[in-house]
C-alpha positions in Angstrom: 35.1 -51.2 -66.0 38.1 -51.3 -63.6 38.8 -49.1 -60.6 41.5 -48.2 -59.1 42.4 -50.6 -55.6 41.6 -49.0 -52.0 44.4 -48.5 -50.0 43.5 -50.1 -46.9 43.3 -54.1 -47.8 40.4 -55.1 -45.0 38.3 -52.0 -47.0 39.1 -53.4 -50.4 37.9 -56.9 -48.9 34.5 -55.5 -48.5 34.1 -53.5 -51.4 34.7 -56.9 -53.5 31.9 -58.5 -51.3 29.7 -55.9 -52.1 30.3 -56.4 -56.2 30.1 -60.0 -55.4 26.6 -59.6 -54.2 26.0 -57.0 -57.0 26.8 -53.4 -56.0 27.7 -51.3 -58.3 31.1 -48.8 -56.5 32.2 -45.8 -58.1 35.1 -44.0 -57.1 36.0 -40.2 -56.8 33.6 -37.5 -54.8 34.5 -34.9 -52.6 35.5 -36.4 -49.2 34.8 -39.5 -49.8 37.3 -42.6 -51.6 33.8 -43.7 -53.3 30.5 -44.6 -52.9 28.6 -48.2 -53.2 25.2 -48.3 -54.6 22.6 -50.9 -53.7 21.6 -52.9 -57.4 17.9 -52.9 -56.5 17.5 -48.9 -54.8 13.5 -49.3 -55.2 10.8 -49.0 -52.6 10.8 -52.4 -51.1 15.0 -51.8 -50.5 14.2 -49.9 -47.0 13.3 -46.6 -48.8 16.7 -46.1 -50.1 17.7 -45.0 -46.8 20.5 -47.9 -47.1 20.7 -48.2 -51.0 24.1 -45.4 -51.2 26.6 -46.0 -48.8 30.1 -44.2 -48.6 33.3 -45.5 -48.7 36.2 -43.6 -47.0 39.5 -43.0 -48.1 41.6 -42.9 -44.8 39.0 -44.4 -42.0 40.1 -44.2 -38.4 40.0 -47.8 -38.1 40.0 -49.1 -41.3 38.9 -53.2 -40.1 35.7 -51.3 -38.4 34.8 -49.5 -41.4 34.9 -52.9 -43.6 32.7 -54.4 -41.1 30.3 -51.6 -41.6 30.4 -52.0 -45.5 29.8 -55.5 -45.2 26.5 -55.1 -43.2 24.9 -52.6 -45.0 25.8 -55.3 -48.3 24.5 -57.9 -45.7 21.2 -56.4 -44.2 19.9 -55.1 -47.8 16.5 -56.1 -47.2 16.0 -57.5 -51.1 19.4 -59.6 -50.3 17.5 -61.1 -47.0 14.4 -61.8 -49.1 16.2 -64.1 -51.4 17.8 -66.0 -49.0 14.8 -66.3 -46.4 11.4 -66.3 -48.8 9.3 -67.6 -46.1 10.7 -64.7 -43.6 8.7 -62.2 -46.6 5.7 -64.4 -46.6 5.6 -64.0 -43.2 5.8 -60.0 -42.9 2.6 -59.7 -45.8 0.6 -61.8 -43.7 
């Protein structure tokens, strides 16, 4: 399914790293341009507290607000467990 491009090109960088790494973004809402939801949204994914993030249409600065995208996509704890296995064994133990 295609969506329409955001406006502001360093947003629309990030919100193809985040389908990149899985994310699913739907567009439209009421204040916000969209929102990004986290693929795995269970209870090992920080209690969803990160799993729905939103995605402005006219941020203030909009290279700040990419940044921000990109590390919530980033610091998804599933994400980190997959690249770092041992860093999980570690935390059981």
């Amino acid at each position: 399914m295609s969506r329409s491009k955001h406006p502001k090109p360093e947003v629309e960088a990030a919100i193809q790293h985040a389908e990149a790494h899985g994310w699913i973004v739907k567009t439209g809402g009421s204040h916000a341009w969209g929102k990004m939801y986290c693929p795995y949204n269970d209870e090992t994914c920080r209690c969803g507290e990160f799993c729905i993030a939103s995605i402005w249409s006219t941020p203030k600065n909009p290279g700040n607000h990419a940044r921000q995208l990109k590390r919530v996509v980033d610091n998804c704890a599933r994400e980190k467990a997959k690249s770092h296995p041992d860093h999980q064994e570690n935390q059981d133990e």
